[in-house]
C-alpha positions as CSV (number, residue, x, y, z in Angstrom):
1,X,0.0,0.0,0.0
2,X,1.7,3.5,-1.2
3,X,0.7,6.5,0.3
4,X,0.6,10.2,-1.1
5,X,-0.1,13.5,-0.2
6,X,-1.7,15.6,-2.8
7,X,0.0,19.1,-4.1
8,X,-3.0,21.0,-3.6
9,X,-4.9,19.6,-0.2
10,X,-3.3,19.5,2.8
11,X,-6.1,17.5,4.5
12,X,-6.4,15.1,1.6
13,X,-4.4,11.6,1.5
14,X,-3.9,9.4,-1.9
15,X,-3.6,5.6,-0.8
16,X,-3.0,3.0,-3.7
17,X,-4.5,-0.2,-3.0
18,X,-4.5,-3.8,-5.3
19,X,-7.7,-2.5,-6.5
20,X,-7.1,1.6,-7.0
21,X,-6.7,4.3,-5.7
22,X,-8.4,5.6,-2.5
23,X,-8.7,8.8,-1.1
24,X,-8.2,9.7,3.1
25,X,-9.2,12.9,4.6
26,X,-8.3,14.3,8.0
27,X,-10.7,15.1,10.4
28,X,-8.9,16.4,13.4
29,X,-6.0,14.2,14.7
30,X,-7.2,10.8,12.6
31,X,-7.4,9.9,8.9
32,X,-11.2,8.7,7.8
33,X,-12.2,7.2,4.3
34,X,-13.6,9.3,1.8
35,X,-13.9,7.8,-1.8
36,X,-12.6,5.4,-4.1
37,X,-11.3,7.2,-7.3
38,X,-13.6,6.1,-9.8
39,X,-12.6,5.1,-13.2
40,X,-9.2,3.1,-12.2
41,X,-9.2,0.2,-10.6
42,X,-5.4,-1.6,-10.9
43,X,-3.2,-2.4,-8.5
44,X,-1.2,0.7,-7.3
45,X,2.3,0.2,-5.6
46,X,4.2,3.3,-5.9
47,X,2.4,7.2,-7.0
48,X,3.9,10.0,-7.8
49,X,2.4,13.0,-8.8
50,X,4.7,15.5,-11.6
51,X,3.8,19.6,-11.6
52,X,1.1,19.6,-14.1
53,X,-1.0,17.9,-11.7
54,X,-0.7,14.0,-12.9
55,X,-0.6,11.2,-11.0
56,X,1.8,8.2,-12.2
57,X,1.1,5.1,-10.7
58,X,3.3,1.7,-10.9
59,X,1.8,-2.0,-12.0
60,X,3.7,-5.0,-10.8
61,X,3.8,-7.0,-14.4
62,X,2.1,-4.3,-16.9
63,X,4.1,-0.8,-16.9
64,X,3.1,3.0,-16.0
65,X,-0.5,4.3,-15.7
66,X,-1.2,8.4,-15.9
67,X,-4.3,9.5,-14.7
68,X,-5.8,13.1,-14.4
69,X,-8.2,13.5,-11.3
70,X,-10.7,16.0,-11.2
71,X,-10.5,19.1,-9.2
72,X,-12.3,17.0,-6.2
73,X,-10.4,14.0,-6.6
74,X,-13.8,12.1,-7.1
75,X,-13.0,9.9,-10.7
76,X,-10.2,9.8,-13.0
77,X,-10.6,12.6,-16.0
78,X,-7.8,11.3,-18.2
79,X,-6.2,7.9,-18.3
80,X,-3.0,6.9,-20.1
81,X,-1.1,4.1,-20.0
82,X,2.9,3.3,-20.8
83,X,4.8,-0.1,-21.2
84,X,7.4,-1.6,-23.8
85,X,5.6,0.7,-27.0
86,X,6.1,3.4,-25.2
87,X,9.9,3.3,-24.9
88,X,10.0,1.4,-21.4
89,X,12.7,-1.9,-21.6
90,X,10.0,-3.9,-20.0
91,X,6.7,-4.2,-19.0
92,X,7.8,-4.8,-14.8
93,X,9.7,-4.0,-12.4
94,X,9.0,-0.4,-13.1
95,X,9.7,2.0,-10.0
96,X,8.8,5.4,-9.6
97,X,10.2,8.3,-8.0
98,X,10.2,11.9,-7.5
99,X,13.2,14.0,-7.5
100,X,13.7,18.4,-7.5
101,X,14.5,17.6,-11.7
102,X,10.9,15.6,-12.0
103,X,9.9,12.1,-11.9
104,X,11.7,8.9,-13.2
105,X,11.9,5.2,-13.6
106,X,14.2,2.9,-12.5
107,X,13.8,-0.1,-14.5
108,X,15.8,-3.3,-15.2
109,X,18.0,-1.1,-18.0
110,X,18.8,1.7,-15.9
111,X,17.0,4.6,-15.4
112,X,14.0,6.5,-17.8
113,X,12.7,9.8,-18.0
114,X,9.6,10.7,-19.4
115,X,9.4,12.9,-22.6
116,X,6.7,15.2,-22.5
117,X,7.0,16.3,-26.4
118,X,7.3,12.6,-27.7
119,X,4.8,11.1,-25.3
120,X,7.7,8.5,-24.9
121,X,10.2,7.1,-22.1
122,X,14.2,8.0,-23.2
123,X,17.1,6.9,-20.7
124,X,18.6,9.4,-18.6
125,X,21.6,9.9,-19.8
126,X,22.9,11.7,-16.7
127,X,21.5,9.8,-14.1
128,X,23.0,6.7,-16.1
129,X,26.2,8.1,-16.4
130,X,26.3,8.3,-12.9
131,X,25.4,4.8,-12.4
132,X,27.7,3.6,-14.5
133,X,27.8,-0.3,-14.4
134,X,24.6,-0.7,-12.4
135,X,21.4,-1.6,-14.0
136,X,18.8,-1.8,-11.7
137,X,17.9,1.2,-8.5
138,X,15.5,-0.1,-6.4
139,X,15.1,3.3,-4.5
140,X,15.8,6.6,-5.5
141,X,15.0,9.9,-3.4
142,X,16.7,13.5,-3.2
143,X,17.3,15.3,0.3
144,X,17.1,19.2,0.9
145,X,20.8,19.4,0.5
146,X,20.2,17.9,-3.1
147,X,22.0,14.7,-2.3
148,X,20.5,11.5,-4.0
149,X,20.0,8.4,-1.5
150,X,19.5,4.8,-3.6
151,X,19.6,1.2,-3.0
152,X,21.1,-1.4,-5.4
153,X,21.5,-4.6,-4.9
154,X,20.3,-4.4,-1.7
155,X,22.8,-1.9,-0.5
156,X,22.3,2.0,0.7
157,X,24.9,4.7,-1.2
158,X,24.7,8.2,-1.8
159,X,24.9,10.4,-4.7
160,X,26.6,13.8,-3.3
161,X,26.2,16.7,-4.3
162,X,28.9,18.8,-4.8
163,X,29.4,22.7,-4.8
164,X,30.5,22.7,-8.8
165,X,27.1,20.6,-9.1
166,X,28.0,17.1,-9.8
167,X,27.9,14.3,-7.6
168,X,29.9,11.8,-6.1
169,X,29.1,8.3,-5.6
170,X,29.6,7.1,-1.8
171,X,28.8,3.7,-1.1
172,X,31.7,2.3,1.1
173,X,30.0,3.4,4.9
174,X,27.1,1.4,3.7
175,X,28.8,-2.1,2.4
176,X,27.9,-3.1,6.2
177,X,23.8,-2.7,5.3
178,X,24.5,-5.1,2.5
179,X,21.5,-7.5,2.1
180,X,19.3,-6.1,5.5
181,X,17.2,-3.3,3.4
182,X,14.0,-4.4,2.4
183,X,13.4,-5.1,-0.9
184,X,10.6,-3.0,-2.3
185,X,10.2,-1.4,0.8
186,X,13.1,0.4,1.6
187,X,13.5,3.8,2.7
188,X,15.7,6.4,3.5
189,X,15.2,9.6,5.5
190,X,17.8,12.2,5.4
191,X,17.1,14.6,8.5
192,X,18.3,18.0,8.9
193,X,22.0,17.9,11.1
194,X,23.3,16.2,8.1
195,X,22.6,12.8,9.4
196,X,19.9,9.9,7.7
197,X,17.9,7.2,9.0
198,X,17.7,4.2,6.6
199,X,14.9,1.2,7.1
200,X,16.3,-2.0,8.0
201,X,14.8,-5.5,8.1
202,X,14.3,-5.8,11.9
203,X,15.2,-1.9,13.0
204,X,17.4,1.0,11.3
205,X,20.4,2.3,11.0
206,X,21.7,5.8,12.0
207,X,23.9,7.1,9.4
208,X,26.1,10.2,10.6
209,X,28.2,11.9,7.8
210,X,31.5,14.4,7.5
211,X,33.0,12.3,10.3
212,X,36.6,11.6,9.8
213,X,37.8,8.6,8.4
214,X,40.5,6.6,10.5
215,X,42.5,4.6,7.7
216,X,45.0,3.3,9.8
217,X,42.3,1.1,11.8
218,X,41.6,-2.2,9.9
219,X,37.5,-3.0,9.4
220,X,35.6,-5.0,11.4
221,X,34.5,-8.5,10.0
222,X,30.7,-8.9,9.8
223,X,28.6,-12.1,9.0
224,X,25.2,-10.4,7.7
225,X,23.6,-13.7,6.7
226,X,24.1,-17.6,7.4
227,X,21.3,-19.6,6.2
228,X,20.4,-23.1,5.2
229,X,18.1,-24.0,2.1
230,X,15.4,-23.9,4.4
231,X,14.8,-20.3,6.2
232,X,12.6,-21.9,8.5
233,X,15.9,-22.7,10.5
234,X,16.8,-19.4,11.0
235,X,19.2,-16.9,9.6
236,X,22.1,-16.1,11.9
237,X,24.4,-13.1,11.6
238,X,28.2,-12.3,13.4
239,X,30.7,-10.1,13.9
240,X,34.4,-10.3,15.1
241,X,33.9,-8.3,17.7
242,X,31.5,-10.6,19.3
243,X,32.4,-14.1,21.2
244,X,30.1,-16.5,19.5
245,X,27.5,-17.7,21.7
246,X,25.1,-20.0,19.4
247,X,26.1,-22.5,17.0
248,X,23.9,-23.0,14.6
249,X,22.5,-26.6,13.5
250,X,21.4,-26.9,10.1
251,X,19.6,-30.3,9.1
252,X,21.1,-32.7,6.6
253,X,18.0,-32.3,3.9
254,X,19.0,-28.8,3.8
255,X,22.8,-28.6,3.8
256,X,23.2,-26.2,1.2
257,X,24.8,-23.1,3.1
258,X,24.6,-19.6,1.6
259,X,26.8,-17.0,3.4
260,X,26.9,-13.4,3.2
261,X,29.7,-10.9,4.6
262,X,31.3,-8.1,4.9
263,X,34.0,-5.8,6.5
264,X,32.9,-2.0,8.0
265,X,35.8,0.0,5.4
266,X,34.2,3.3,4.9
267,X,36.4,4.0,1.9
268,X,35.6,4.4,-1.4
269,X,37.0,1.4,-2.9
270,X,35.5,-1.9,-1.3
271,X,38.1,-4.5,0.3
272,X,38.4,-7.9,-0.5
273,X,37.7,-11.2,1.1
274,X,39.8,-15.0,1.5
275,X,37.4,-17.6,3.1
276,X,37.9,-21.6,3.8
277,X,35.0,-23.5,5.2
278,X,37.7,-26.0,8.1
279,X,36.1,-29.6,7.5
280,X,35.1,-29.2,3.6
281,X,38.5,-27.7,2.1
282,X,42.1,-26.9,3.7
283,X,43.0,-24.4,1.5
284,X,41.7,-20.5,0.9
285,X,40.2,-19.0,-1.6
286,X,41.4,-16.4,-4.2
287,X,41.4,-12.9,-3.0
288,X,37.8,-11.5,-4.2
289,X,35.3,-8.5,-3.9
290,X,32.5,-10.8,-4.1
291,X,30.5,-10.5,-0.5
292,X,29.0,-14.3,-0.3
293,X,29.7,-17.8,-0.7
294,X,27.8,-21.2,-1.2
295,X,28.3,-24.4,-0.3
296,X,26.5,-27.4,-1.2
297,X,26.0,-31.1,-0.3
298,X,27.8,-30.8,2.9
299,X,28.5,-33.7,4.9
300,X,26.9,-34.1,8.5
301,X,30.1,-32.9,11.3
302,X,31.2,-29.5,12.7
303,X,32.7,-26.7,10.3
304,X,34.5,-23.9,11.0
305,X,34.0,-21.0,8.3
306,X,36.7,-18.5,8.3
307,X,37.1,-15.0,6.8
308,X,39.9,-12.4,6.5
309,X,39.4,-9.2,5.0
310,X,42.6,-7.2,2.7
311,X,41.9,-3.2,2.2
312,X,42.7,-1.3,-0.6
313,X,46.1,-0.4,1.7
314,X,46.8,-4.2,1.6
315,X,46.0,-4.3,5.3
316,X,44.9,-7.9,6.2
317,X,42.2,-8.8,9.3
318,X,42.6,-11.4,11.6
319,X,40.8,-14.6,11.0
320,X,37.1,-14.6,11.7
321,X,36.1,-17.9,13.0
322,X,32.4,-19.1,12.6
323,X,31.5,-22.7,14.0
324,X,28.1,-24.5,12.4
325,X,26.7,-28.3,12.5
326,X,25.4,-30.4,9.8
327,X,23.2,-32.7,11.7
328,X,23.3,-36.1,10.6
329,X,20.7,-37.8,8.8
330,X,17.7,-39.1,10.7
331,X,19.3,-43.5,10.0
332,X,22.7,-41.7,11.4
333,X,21.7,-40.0,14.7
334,X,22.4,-41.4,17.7
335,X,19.3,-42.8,18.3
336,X,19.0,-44.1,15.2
337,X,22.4,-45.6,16.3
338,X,20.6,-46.7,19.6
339,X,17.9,-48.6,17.1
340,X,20.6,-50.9,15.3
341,X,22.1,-51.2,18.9
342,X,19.5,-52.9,19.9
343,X,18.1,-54.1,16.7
344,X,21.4,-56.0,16.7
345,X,20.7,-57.6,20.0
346,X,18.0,-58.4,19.5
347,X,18.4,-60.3,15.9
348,X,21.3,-61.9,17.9
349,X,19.3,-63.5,20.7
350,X,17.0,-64.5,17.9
351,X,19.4,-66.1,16.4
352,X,20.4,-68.1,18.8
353,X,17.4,-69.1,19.5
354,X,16.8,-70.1,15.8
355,X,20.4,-72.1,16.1
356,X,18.5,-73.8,19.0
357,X,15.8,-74.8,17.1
358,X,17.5,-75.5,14.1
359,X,19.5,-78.5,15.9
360,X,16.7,-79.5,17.4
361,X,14.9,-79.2,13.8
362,X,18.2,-81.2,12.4
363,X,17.6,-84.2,14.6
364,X,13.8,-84.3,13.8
365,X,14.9,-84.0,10.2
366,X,17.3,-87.3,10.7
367,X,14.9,-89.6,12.2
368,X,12.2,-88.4,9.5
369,X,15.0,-89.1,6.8
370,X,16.0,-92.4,8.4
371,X,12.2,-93.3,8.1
372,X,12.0,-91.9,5.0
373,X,14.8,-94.5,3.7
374,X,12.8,-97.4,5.1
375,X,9.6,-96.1,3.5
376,X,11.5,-95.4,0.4
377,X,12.9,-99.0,0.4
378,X,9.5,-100.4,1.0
379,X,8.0,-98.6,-1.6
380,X,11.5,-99.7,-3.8
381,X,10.5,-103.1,-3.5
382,X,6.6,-102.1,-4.1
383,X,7.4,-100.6,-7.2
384,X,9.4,-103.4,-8.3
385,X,6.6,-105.6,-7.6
386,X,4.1,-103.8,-9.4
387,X,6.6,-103.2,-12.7
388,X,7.0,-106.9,-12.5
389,X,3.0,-107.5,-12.2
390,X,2.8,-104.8,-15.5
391,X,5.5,-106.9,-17.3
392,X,3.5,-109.9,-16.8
393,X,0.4,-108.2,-17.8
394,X,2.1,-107.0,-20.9
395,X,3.2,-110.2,-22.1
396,X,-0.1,-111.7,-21.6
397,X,-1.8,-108.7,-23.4
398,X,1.3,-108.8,-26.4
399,X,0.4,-112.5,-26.5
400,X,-3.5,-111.7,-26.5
401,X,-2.6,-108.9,-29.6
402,X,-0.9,-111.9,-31.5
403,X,-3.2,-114.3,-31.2
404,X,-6.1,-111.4,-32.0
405,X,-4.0,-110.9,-35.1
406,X,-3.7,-114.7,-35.9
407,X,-7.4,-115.0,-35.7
408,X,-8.1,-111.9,-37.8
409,X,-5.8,-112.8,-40.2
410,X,-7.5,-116.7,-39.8
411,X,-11.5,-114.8,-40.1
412,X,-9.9,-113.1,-43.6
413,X,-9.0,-116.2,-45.1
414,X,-11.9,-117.8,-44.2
415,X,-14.0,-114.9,-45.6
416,X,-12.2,-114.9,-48.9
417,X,-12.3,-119.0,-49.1
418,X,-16.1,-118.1,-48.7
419,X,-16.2,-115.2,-51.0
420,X,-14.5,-117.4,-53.6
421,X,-16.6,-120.0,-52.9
422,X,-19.9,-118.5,-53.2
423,X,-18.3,-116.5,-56.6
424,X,-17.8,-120.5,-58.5
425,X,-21.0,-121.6,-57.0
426,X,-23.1,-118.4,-58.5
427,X,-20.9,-119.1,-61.5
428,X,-21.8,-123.1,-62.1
429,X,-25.5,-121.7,-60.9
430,X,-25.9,-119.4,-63.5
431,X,-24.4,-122.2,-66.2
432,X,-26.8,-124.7,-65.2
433,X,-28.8,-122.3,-65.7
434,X,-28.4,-121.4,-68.9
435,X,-28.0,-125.2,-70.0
436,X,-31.8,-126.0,-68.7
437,X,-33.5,-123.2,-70.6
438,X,-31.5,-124.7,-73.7
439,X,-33.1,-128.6,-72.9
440,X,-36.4,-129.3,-74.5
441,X,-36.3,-132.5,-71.9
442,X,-38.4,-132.2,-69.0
443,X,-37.1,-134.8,-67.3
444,X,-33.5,-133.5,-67.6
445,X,-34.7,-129.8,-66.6
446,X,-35.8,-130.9,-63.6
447,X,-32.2,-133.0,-62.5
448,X,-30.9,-129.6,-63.2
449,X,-33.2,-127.5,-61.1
450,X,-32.8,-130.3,-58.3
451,X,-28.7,-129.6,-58.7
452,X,-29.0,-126.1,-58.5
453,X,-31.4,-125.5,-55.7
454,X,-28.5,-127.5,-54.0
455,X,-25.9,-125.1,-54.9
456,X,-28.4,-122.4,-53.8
457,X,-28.8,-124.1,-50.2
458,X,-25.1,-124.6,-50.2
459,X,-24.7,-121.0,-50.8
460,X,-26.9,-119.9,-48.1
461,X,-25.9,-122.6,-45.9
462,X,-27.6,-121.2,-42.3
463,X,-25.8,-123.3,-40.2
464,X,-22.4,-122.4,-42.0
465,X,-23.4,-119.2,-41.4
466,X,-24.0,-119.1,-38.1
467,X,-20.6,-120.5,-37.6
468,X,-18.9,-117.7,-39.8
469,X,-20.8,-115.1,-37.9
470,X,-19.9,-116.7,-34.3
471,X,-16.6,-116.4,-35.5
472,X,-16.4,-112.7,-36.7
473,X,-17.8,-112.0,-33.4
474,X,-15.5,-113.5,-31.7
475,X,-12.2,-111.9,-33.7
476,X,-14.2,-108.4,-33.2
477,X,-15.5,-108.7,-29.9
478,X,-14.8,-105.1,-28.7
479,X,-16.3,-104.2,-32.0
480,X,-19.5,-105.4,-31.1
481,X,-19.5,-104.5,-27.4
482,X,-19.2,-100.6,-28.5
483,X,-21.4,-100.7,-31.2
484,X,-24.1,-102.6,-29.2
485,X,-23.4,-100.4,-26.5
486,X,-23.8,-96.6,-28.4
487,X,-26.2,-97.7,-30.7
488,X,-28.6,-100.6,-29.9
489,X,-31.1,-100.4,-32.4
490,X,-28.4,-102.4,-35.0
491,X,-29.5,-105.7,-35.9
492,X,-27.2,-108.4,-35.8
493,X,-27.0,-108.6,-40.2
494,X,-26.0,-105.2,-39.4
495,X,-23.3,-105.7,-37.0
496,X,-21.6,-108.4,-39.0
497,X,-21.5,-106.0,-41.9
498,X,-20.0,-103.4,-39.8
499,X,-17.3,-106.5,-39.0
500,X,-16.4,-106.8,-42.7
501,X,-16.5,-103.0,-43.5
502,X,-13.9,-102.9,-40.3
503,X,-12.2,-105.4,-41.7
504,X,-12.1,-103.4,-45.5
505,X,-14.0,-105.8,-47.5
506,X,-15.4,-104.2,-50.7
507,X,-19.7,-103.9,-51.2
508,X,-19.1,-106.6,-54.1
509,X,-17.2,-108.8,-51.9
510,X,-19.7,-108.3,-48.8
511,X,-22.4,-108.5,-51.0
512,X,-21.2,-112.5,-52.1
513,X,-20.5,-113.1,-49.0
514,X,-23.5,-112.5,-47.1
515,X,-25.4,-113.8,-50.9
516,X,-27.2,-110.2,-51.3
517,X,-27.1,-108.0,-54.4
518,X,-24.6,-105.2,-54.4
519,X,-28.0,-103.0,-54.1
520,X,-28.7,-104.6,-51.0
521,X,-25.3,-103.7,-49.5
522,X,-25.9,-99.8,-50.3
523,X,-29.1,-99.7,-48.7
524,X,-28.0,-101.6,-45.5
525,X,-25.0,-99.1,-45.4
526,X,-27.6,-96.1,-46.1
527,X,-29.5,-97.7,-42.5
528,X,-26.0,-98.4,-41.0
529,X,-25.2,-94.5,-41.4
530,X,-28.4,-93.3,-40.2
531,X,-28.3,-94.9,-37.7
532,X,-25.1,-94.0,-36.7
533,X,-26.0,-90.3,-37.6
534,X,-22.9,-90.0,-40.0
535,X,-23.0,-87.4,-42.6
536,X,-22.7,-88.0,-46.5
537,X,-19.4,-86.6,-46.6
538,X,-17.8,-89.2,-43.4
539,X,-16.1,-92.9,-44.6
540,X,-18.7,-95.5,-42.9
541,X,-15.3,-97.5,-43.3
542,X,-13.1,-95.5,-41.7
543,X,-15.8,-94.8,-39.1
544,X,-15.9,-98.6,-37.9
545,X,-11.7,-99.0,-38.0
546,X,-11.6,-95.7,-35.2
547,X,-13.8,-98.1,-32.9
């Protein structure tokens, strides 16, 4: 929140807020709300207002915003605004302020001046000039004796003004302020005996100038920040003219160390520094300006970080000696330590206990092992038994296959002594035949039909058959068995020609031997196949030799 006291009422206080600007008016002793200024409503961080009346007012992350109040500061009349197309470097980090020679900016490129006549921001080339090397002022304000107060890099210094009218740049006094300002707050407030009060983090510090400066003495040694990663442990600060009293512990997860010094040499050249962190690195460091060091990954222990200082004379300090722990990781504290103490014992007496039982275990295990040798044996001698008893059973079944193949091989011989029978018996048949329908004697024809209804009886000889039949049942028992058993509507004519299609004889050859007409073969197959529910395309043959 920015506060600012307009030019032209006394009683009348600007406040800039995240949402505008608001105006304060005194009644008596106390401050009391009066209005929001319509017609802007951005956040306001720093205000200024230039001679012609306007107010200039800083955004965070946009630029510069110039607005023309009515006479009653009620709304905004006029409303401009300025960033990177206006001739500012960027569109943040854009501070105002107010000096006797009007308002600038201090931006990330140095500092900018507003040009009335080109509506445009130009660098100041004088203010520049005198900042030579230094991009960024955070702060910027001009005393009554026309000297120029800034902060840079967090550090206080002094533009003074001298009686030709140029300045000179003092910054040495202040090299002990390094890094305790507040950033974007700071403040300085040059009072009338010559003397300024500048805002600190924590308090203030009472600048006194034209004192004389005692060369001879060699600066004091200051520590103006040790930290860990984490803040939350604390930032510690030192100086050699103290006996250090805390020692600071920083926790292993955060042992990255960032240290910040400095040595009180009011001259106008800075000194420079030698430090060794004792317990990381032996040896020092080159001679250097720079104010801070970092160290990272530290092991848990004590260190000692020391720190000499060398002025522009070649004067050298004594050693400043500052002590901080690394605290071990939580597995390496010491009762973490205690833990695997007693974790140890612990897994030792259970141990032992587990030797105990494992003996104990070991003789179970050799009187199970001993009767596991006995069983074994026994069931050695079991085994043999039984492989002796499937030996036997094998020859007898090997001897039951061969004499199965002997009578197969006896039922086909049979069948084709029959087949070949029945062929020379149809054969004379049909001759005799043929001989009696060429006799005109009756007495002769009738010899001959006596001879061949023999031949027919001999052909169809029942009892013959019954003894072929008895026969193939007997060579394809098993046959039979399944057949009966999955489908029991087949009649025995049927099974035996299931028997000779098993045993691959041909429908002309079954057809002689049973003394049927090859047509009467195909139809008993078509019932065979029905009944077996067979599709067309499926061998009836090959059908029978999978049983």
């Amino acid at each position: 929140m920015e506060y600012h006291q307009t030019g032209g009422e006394k009683n009348l206080l600007l406040v800039g807020t995240y949402a505008g600007l608001t105006v304060l008016e005194k009644k008596g002793a106390l401050w009391a709300f009066r209005n929001n200024l319509s017609g802007y409503d951005q956040s306001s961080h720093y205000i200024e207002q230039d001679s012609s009346g306007f107010i200039w007012i800083s955004h965070g992350y946009r630029g510069l915003f110039r607005i023309k109040p009515d006479a009653d500061l009620r709304r905004a009349s006029e409303l401009r605004f300025y960033n990177r197309k206006n001739g500012l470097p960027s569109d943040h980090s854009n501070t105002l302020f107010k000096l006797k020679s009007g308002i600038v900016v201090g931006t990330r490129e140095g500092i900018f001046r507003y040009n009335e006549t080109t509506d445009r921001f130009e660098p100041d080339v004088h203010f520049n000039q005198l900042f030579q090397g230094t991009k960024h002022i955070a702060y910027l304000a001009q005393d009554s004796s026309n000297n120029i107060w800034y902060y840079n890099n967090q550090q206080p210094g002094v533009l003074r003004f001298q009686e030709d009218g140029t300045y000179t740049n003092i910054s040495a006094p202040f090299v002990a302020l390094s890094g305790m300002v507040i950033p974007a707050y700071g403040h300085i407030n040059a009072l009338d005996d010559g003397s300024s009060i500048i805002g600190l983090e924590g308090g203030f510090a009472h600048y006194v100038s034209g004192q004389i400066k005692q060369f001879g003495f060699l600066p004091m040694l200051y520590i103006s920040k040790i930290q860990s990663g984490d803040t939350a442990e604390g930032t510690f600060r030192y100086n050699s003219s103290l006996r250090q009293e805390i020692i600071p512990r920083f926790g292993y997860d955060n042992n990255t160390i960032n240290i910040s010094f400095a040595a009180s040499q009011f001259a106008e050249q800075g000194v420079s520094f030698q430090v060794r962190l004792v317990g990381f690195n032996e040896e020092w460091s080159a001679w250097s300006p720079r104010n801070s060091k970092e160290y990272t990954n530290l092991s848990e222990g004590k260190y000692i970080f020391q720190l000499k200082a060398r002025t522009a004379q070649g004067k050298i300090t004594p050693i400043l000696n500052y002590t901080f722990l690394i605290l071990p990781p939580w597995y390496r504290t010491v009762y973490a330590w205690i833990f695997y103490s007693t974790f140890f014992a612990c897994l030792l007496s259970v141990g032992y206990r587990f030797f105990l039982k494992s003996m104990e275990k070991s003789r179970r295990m050799e009187k199970e092992a001993l009767k596991d040798l006995y069983r074994q044996r026994e069931q050695k001698l079991k085994e043999e038994a039984l492989f002796t008893e499937k030996e036997v059973v094998s020859l007898r079944n090997e001897k039951l296959n061969l004499e199965m193949i002997h009578k197969e091989k006896e039922l086909a011989n049979s069948s084709m002594m029959i087949i070949q029978k029945n062929e020379i018996l149809h054969k004379i048949k049909n001759e005799l035949n043929k001989i009696k329908n060429a006799l005109a004697d009756e007495q002769l024809k009738n010899d001959l039909n006596a001879t061949i209804k023999r031949i027919g009886k001999e052909i169809d000889n029942e009892k013959q058959w019954q003894v072929f039949n008895t026969h193939v049942e007997q060579v394809h028992e098993e046959l039979f068995r399944k057949l009966k058993t999955h489908y029991p509507d087949l009649t025995p004519r049927e099974l035996s020609l299931c028997a000779y299609l098993r045993m691959n004889i041909s429908s002309k050859e079954i057809a002689t031997l049973m003394n049927i007409s090859a047509r009467g073969v195909e139809i008993s197959r078509y019932r065979i196949r029905k009944k077996l529910r067979l599709d067309r395309e499926a061998s009836l043959a090959e059908f029978m030799m999978s049983l």
